[in-house]
N, C-alpha and C positions, 0 to 999 in steps of 0.2 A: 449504434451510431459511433462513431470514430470521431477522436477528436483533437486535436493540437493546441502546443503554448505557445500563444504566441510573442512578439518581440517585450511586451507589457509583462508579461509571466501570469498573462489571463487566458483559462482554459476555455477555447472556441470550439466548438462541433464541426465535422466537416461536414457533415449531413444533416438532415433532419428526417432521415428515415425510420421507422420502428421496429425493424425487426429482429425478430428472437435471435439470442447470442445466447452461443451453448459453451462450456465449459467441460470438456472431456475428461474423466478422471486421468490424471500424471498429464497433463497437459503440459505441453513445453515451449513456451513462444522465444522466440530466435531475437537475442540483444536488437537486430536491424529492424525489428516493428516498434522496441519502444524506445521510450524520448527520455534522457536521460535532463533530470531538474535538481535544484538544491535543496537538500537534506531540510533546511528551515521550511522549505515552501509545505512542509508535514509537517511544522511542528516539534523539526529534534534540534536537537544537539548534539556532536560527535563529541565519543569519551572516548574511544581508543579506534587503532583500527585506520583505514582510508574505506571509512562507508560511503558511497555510490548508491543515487535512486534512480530508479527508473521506473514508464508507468505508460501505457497505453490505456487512454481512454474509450471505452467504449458506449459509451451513455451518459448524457448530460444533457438534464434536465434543472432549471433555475439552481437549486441550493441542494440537486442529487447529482453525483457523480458513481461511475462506477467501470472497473476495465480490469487491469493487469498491473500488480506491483510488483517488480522486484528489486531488493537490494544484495549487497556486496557483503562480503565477511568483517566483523566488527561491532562494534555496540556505541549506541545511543538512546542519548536521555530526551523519551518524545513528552508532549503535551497535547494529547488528540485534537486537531482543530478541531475534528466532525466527531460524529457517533458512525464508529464503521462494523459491517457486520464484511469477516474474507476467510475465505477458506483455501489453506494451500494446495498448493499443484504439487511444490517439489524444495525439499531444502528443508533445513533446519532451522529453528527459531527460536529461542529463551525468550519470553517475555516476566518482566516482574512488575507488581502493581506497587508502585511507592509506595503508597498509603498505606498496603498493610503486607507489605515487605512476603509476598507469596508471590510463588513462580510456576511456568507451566513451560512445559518443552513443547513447540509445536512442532508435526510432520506432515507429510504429504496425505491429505483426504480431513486432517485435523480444521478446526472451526472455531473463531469466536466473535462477541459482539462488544466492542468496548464504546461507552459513553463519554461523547465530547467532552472536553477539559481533565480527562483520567489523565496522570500523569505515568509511564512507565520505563523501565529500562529494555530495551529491547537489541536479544541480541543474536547476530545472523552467526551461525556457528558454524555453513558449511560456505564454500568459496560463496554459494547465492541460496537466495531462495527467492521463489515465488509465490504470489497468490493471487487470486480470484478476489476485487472486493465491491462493498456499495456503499457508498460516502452519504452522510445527510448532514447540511449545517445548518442550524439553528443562528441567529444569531443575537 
């Protein structure tokens, strides 16, 4: 299910269809499918850099979301709104966990699941990276 921001910066479905959405290993979706949104609307803050988000929605359901992120080269300081479990397509990524100052390089087929309100520095180290993700908020 495909979904848009609209003028409010609230996430609408364009459909309410169900059907299975596949994910091809090095998948590469073309900047013209996603919608480019503000860095805060995730929960960052820019520390260096002209980091750029983008994101194609493909599933949204009440307080689950889930589609296509990508960002731009450069590093920020996020605060997970949701608990996201994404797995990259393509690009480079440093993530460090604040809290206990440990880091993980991610690449393309790499995975993880971080828990709403984890604080991290997160950083895109090639011109983009991509990924596959599935958002859940609690609140």
């Amino acid at each position: 299910m495909l979904a848009h921001i609209n003028d409010n910066n609230n996430l609408k479905p364009e459909s309410n269809s169900v059907t299975p959405i596949y994910y091809p290993k090095k998948l590469r979706v073309p900047r013209s499918e996603l919608t480019e949104i503000d860095p805060t609307a995730v929960g960052g803050e820019i520390l260096e850099g002209d980091v750029r988000i983008f994101i194609r929605l493909d599933y949204v359901n009440d307080n689950i979301i889930g589609g296509i992120f990508e960002s731009t080269k450069g590093k920020a300081r996020v605060v997970f709104p949701f608990t996201e479990h994404a797995t990259f397509l393509r690009g480079r990524v440093r993530i460090t966990d604040v809290a206990t100052c440990t880091e993980q390089l991610l690449t393309s087929g790499d995975s993880y699941i971080i828990e709403q309100g984890t604080t991290v520095i997160w950083e895109t180290i090639t011109p983009t990276a991509q990924k596959s993700f599935l958002n859940i908020t609690t609140l």
